[in-house]
N, C-alpha and C positions, 0 to 999 in steps of 0.2 A: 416197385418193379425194378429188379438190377439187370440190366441188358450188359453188363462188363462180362460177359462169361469169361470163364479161364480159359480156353483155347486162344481168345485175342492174346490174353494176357501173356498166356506161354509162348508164343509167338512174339510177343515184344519182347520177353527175358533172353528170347534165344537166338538173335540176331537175323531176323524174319524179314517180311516185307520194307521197304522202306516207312519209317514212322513219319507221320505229316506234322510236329512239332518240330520245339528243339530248347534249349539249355538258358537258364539262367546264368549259370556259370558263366555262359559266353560274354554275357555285361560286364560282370566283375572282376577282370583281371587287373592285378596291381598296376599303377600308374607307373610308368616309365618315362626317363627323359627322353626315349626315342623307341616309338613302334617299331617293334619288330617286323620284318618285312613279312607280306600274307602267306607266300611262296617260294620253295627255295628252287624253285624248276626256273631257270634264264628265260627270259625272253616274255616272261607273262605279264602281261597286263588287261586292266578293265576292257568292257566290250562299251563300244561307242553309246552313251546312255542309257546304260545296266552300271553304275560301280561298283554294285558286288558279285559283278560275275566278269571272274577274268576268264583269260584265253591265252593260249600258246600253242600256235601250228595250225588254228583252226580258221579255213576261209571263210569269208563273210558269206552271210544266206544268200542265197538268189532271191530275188524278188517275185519270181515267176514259182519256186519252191514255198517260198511264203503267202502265195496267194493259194496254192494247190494244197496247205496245210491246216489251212487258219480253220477252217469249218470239224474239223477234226479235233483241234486243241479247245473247241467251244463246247466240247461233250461236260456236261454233269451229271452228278450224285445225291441221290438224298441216301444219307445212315442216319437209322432208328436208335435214339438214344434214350430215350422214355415215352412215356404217356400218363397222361394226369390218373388220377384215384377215378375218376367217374368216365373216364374213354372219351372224354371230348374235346384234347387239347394234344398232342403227338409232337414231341419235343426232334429236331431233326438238325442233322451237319450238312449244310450243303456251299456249295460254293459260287456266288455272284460277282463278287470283280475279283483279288488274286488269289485269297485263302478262304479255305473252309469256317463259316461260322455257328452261330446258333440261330436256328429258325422257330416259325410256330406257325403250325395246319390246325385250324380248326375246325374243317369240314374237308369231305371225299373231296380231290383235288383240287381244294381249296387255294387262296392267295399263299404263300410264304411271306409270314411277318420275321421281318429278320431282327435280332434278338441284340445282337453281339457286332461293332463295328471296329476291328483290331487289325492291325497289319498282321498276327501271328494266327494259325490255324487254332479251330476248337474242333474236337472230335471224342468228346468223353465229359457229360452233363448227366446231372438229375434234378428232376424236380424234388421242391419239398414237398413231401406227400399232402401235408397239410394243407398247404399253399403254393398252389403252383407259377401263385406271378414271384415265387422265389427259387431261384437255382443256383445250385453248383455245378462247377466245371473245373477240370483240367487247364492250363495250360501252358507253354514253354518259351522260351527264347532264339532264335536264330536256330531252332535243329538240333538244341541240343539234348533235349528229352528231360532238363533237370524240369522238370513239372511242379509248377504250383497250385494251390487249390483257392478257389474265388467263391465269391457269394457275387450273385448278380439279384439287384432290387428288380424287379420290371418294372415299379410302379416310380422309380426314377431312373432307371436305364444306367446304373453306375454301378461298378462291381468294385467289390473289396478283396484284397488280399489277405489271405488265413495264412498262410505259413509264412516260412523265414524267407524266402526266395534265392535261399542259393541251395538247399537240399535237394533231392528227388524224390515226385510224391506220384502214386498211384492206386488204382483199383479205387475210383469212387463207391461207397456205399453207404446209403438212408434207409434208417429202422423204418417201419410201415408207421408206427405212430408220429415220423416225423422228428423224433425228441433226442434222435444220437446220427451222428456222421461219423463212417469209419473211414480212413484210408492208409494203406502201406507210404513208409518215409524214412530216408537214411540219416534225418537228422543228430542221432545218434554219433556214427563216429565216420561215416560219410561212405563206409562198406557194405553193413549190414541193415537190411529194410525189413523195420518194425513196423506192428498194427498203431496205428492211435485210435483214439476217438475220441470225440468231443461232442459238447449239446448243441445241438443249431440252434439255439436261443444263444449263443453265448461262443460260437465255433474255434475263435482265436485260445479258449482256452483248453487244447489238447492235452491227453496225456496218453502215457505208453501202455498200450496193454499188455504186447509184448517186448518182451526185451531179451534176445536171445542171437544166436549166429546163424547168418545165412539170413535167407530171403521168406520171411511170415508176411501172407496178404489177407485182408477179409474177402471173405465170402458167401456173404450173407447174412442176413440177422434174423431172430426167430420174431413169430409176430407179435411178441409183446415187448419189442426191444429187452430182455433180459439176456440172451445169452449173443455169440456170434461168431459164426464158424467162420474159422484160418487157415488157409493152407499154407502149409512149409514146402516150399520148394526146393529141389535139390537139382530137379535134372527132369526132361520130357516122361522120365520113365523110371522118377522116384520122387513120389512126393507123397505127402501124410495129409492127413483131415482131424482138426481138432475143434471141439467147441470150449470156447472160454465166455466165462459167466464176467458182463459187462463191468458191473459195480465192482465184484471183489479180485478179477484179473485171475480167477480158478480155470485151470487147465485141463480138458479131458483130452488124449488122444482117440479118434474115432477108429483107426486106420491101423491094423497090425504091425508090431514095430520092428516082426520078423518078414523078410524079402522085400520087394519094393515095387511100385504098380501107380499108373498115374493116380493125377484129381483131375477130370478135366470138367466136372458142375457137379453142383451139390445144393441140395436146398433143403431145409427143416420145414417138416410137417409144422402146418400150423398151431400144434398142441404144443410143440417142443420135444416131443418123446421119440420123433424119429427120423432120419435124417434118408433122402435120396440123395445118392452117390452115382455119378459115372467113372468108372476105374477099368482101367486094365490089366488091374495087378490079379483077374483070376481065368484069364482068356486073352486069345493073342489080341481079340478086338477090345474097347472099352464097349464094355455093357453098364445097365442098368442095374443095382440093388438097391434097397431099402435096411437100414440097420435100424435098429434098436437102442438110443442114445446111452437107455442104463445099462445094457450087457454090453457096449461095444468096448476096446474091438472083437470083434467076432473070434470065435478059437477054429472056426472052422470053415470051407466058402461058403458067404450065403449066397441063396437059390440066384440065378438073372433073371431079374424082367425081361429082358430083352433077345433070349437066347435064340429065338427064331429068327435074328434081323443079324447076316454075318459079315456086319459091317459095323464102322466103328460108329456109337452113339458120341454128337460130338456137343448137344446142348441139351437142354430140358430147362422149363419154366411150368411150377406150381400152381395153381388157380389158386385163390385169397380161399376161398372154402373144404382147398384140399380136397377134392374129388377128380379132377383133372391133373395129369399131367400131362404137358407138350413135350413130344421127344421130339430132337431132330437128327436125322441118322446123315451121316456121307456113306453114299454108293454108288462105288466110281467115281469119284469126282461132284456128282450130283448129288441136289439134297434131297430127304424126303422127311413130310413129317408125319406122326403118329399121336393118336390119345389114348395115354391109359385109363381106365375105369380103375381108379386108387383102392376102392372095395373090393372087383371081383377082379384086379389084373388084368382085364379082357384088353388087350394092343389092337388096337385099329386105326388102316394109313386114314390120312385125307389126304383127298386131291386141291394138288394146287400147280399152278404152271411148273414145266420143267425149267429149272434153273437153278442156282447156287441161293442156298437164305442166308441172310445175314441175324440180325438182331434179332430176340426173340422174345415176346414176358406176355404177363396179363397185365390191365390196371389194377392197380393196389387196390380197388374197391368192386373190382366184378371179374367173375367168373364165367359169364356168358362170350367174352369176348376177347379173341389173341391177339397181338398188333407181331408181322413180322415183317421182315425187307427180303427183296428177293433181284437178284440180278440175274440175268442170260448172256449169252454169246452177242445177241444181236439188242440187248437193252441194259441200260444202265444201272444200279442201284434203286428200288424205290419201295415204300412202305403199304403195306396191306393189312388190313384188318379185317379177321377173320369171325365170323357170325358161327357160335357153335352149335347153335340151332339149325341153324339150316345148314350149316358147313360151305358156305358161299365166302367169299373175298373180294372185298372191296376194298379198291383204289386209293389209297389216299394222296401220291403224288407220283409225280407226270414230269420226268426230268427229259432235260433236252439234247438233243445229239447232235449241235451244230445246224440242224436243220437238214440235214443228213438223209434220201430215204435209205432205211435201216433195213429194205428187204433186200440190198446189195451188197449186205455184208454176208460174211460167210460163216456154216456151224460147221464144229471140225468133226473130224472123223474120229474116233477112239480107237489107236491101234494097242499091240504088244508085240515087241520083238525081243529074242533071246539075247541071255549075256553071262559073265560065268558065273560058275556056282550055282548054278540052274534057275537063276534070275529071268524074269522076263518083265521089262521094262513098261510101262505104260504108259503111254505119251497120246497127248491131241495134235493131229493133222490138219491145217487149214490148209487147201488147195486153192489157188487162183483160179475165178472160172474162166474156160474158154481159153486156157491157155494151150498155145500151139510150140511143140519141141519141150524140150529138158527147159524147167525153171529154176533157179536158186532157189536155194532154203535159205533160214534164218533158224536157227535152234536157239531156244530163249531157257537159259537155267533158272531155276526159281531159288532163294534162300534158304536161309533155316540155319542150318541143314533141314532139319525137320518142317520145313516148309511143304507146301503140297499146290500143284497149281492145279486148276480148276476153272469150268469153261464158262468164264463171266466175262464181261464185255471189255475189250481192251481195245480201244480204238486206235493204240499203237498196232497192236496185230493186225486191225481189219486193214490200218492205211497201210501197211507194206503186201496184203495179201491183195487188196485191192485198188489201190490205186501203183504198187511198184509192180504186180503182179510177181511176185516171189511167195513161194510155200514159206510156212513158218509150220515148225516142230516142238512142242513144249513137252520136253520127257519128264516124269516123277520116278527118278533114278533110286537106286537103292537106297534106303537114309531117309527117305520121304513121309512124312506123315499120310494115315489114310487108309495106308494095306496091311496093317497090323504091325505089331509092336518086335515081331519076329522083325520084318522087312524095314523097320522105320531103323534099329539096331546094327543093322547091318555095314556098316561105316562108320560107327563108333570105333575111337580110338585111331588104334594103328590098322585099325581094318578099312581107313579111309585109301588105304593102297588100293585096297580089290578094288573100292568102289568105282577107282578111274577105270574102269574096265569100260564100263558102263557109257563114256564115252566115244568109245573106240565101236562100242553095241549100236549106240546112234549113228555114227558114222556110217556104219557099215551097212547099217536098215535103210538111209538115203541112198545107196549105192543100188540098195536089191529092188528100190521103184524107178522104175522107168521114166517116170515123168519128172523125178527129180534129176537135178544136173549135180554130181558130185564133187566137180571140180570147181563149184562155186558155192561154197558152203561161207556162212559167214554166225558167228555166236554171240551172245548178249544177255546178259544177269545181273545183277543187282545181290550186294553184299556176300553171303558163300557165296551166288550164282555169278560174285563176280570172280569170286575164286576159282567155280569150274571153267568160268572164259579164260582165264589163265592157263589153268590147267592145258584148257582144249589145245590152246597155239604150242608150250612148250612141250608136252610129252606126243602131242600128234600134230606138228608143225606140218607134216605135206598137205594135210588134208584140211586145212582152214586158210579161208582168202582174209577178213576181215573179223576184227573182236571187239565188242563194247561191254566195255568193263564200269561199271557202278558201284560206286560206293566200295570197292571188293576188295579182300583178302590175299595178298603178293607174297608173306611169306606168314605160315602158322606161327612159328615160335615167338616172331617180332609182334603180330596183333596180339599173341596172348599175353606177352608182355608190355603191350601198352594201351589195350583197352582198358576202360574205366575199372575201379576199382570192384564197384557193386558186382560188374558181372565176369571177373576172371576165373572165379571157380565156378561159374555156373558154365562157362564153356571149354573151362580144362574138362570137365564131366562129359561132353561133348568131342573134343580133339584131342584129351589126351593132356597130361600134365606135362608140359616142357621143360621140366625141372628135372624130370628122371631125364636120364643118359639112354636109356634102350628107345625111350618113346620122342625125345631130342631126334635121336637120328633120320630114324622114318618121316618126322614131320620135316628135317630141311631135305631128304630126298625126295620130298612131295610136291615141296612150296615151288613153285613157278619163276621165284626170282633167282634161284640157282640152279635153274635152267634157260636164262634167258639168252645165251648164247643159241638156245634152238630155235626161238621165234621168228617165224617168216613173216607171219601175217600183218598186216596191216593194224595198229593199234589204236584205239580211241581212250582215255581215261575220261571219268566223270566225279567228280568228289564235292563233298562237301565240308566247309573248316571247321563247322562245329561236331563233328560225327563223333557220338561218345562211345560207339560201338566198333566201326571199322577207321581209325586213327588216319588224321590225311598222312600221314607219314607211309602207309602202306601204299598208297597210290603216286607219291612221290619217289617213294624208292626204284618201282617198277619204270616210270615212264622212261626217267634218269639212267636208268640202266640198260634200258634199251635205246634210248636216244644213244650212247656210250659207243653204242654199235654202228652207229649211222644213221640208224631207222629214224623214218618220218612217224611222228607219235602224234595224235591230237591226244592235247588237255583242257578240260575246264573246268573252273574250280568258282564253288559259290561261297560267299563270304558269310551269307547269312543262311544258312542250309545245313542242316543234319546228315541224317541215316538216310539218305532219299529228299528229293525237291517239293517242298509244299507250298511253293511261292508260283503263280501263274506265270509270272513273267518270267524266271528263272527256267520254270518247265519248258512252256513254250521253245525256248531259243534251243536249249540243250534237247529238244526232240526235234527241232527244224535240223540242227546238226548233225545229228545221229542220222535220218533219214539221208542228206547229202552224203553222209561217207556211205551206208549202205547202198546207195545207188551208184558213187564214184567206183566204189571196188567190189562189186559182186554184178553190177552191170544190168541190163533189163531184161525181161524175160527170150526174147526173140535174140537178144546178141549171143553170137558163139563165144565160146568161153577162151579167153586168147592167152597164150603162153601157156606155161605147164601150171599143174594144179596148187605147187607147192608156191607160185608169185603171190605178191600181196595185191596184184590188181592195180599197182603203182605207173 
């Protein structure tokens, strides 16, 4: 069972959610007579027993904010990363003291045997089909994402290192017989990310299957480990499906080599002869087909499975007997899933709670049973396994929420308000209950670009919806994955001008409700989201009191020029090449940091020093140059932290803070809103 679907995956190539690893690379830097100092911002130093989390400009927590917090920051996660060959062993990532490990459920919400004791996160494991007291896993260094691959014995509790550990490795996958591992690695020339594969009898000794330009990941193996399909990556909304025959490194392309249309899952019939595809390269949504391994690629569209459902199909997992497949669709934001009958095509949903699914597969060795995870607004991550006899779902874990009761949290509202170009934005509404007069908002941008936010449990939302009593606004702005490939498009390139419209559309929607206060708006995003926080203060400085910027993006031309090597053309494809002189222009009239002479608001940076995606240099430049101005800036910078915080202790403090400046400058819900709209609340 490979739960790696490619939507995670495309989401991690495309500068997405924050990633909960981080870099090898970050160990290895040449010895020097004298370290280079961590930060060039003045005045920064450690926070009093944290030394890898500096600070500059940032008050100490309150003690009373820390007691009002703590039950909040105690929420966890279980993610479904396998399940044994026989359904009775459910391999999971969850987190007990600072990072995410590996667990083991052997019964409905069973004990959590935990697997893995590592100061660095694990969130990407499989079993050996064969044996499942043997696994592989993922993992990184300080944040940096270079990812290594390990073997862990259970039967000694010690894991070994398979690759080089200074490369970048991903997309775990194991043949069903057990007898081959594949995974994507730039070991090559430290740009381009080839397939390997190797025998798990023997793992350390890999070789290339592919060897080519750009970004080739496995995606599956057929069930006799003979062949094992590749995608080529290029771009959210151009990529190819190839199957390459394991032993002699033979090449088929699946996928037509004219126009261009995602992969976002794909799995071979268990014969080898036919290959299910989700793509969007024949419909604005991804749907479903089935090809034909020897005629492809197709000369013409083949039929959808899925044409009845006008939403994008965003996974699918095979039954070992090939007569089932799970589809899982996003609609609206929500998930839903379906069984195909593989013989007569018949699509039919099942019921299962309303909520977002995550992981999805069968055991390698039955067919009668799906194992999937599912989050809500008011519950956290947790795994279900699904009886397809009876179509019931049972529980297999029980994550905790601080102790929390969870029926005082709030589900938002799904609005749409208008924006140009006949856009109409979709965003979720959390309202504070019982709240009396105008309250502040909080507008949360999501990454990607092509990211998409969706209504799963954020106990950062609930505590400022509920305990600050401020609305929170999460829009999926134009550029968004989710409402098709027309709408996801639409900010590509130099079209990323219009898309700032789209903020201006938010704005202007807080204005036309009554119950929000506009003159206390305050925004916060994480990597692009942190680019559109930027955005928001300099091209609409009156109308933003306070910004928290993560991990994010201060000027385009500068990140595309010094993000990692691997993925600069994977997001010149994305924003546009900075090399041309027409597409140069637009991106520094866009970038935030040559407009920071208009900044009024109130500033918060968040960064991390290992970030291989968004460079601290991008969050440095911005603070620096606003501080230049006068401004009072908070900065904090984690020394061992990526693309996002996956260390508890680091989260913790950098969300206790975040919460003081949201409360210092956008104020409670009951305070009038004092001075004019354009102050930073200083």
């Amino acid at each position: 069972m490979n739960l790696g679907s490619l939507t995670p995956l495309l989401v991690s190539l495309l500068s997405g959610t924050p990633a909960a690893a981080t870099p090898a690379q970050a160990t290895q830097k040449p010895a020097t007579a004298q370290a280079p100092a961590p930060s060039s911002v003045p005045g920064i130093a450690p926070l009093p027993g944290q030394p890898n989390l500096l600070a500059s400009g940032v008050p100490a927590i309150p003690p009373e904010l820390r007691r009002r917090v703590l039950q909040y920051l105690e929420s966890r996660a279980a993610t479904l990363l396998d399940v044994s060959q026989d359904g009775k062993q459910v391999l999971i990532s969850t987190r007990f003291a600072d990072t995410n490990q590996l667990h083991l459920v052997e019964q409905p919400l069973g004990a959590r045997f935990q697997l893995t004791f590592t100061p660095e996160p694990i969130n990407n494991a499989q079993f050996l089909p064969t044996d499942p007291r043997v696994v592989f896993f993922l993992q990184d260094v300080g944040g940096g994402e270079f990812y290594q691959v390990f073997r862990l014995d259970r039967r000694n509790g010690r894991s070994e290192l398979l690759t080089d550990g200074k490369s970048r490795h991903e997309q775990l996958d194991i043949s069903d017989d057990g007898k081959w591992l594949a995974y994507g690695g730039t070991g090559r020339n430290g740009k381009d990310t080839d397939v390997y594969v190797a025998p798990t009898d023997n793992p350390k000794q890999a070789r290339r299957l592919t060897e080519a330009e750009g970004s080739w990941l496995p995606a599956g193996f057929s069930h006799d480990g003979s062949k094992l399909l590749v995608t080529q990556f290029r771009a959210a909304d151009d990529s190819d499906l190839h199957v390459v025959d394991v032993k002699t490194g033979e090449r088929r392309q699946l996928t037509p080599r004219e126009g261009k249309g995602s992969v976002d899952s794909a799995a071979l019939t268990p014969d080898g002869r036919s290959v299910y595809l989700v793509t969007d390269r024949y419909s604005d949504f991804a749907e479903l087909y089935k090809l034909d391994v020897d005629k492809a690629p197709p000369t013409s569209p083949p039929p959808s499975l899925t044409k009845s459902i006008r939403w994008n199909v965003d996974a699918i997992a095979l039954s070992p007997d090939g007569k089932k497949l799970a589809v899982k669709t996003n609609e609206d934001g929500y998930s839903r899933l379906y069984l195909l009958d593989t013989k007569s095509g018949a699509l039919s949903p099942v019921e299962i709670p309303q909520g977002v699914m995550g992981g999805l597969g069968f055991p390698r060795g039955r067919s009668d049973v799906l194992a999937y995870a599912l989050s809500s607004s008011k519950s956290p991550s947790d795994v279900y396994l699904l009886d397809l006899r009876t179509k019931k779902s049972t529980r297999w874990t029980r994550s905790e929420v601080g102790g929390l009761d969870t029926d005082t949290f709030v589900e938002p509202e799904l609005v749409r308000y208008p924006s140009t170009d006949g856009v109409k934005v979709p965003s979720f509404l959390y309202m504070p209950r019982g709240a009396q007069g105008k309250v502040p908002v909080v507008v949360i941008w999501h990454g990607g670009p092509e990211g998409q936010s969706r209504p799963n449990l954020s106990t950062f939302i609930q505590y400022v919806v509920v305990e600050l009593g401020m609305a929170v606004l999460v829009p999926n702005v134009r550029g968004s994955d989710g409402y098709g490939k027309a709408y996801r498009a639409m900010d590509d390139g130099v079209k990323r001008e219009q898309s700032l419209a789209d903020i201006g559309a938010t704005l202007d929607y807080i204005a036309s409700r009554p119950e929000l206060d506009a003159s206390r708006v305050g925004v916060y995003g994480g990597s692009y989201g942190g680019y559109m926080v930027l955005a928001s203060v300099a091209f609409f400085p009156e109308r933003i009191r306070a910004a928290v910027d993560v991990v994010g993006i201060s000027s385009l031309p500068t990140f595309l020029q010094n993000t990692q090597a691997y993925r600069r053309d994977l997001r010149r494809a994305e924003y546009g090449d900075e090399r041309d002189a027409e597409v140069r222009k637009v991106q520094e009239r866009i970038s935030p940091l040559n407009a920071v002479e208009r900044i009024k608001a109130a500033l918060f940076v968040q960064q991390g020093a290992n970030d291989p995606r968004v460079p601290q240099s991008e969050a440095e430049q911005i603070v620096k140059a606003v501080r230049n101005r006068g401004a009072d800036v908070w900065y904090m910078l984690a020394l061992d932290e990526g693309h996002g915080f996956g260390k508890k202790s680091n989260k913790d403090t950098i969300t206790m803070a975040t919460f003081l400046f949201l409360e210092k400058h956008l104020g409670s819900p009951s305070s009038a809103a004092s001075g004019s709209s354009s102050g930073s609340g200083k």
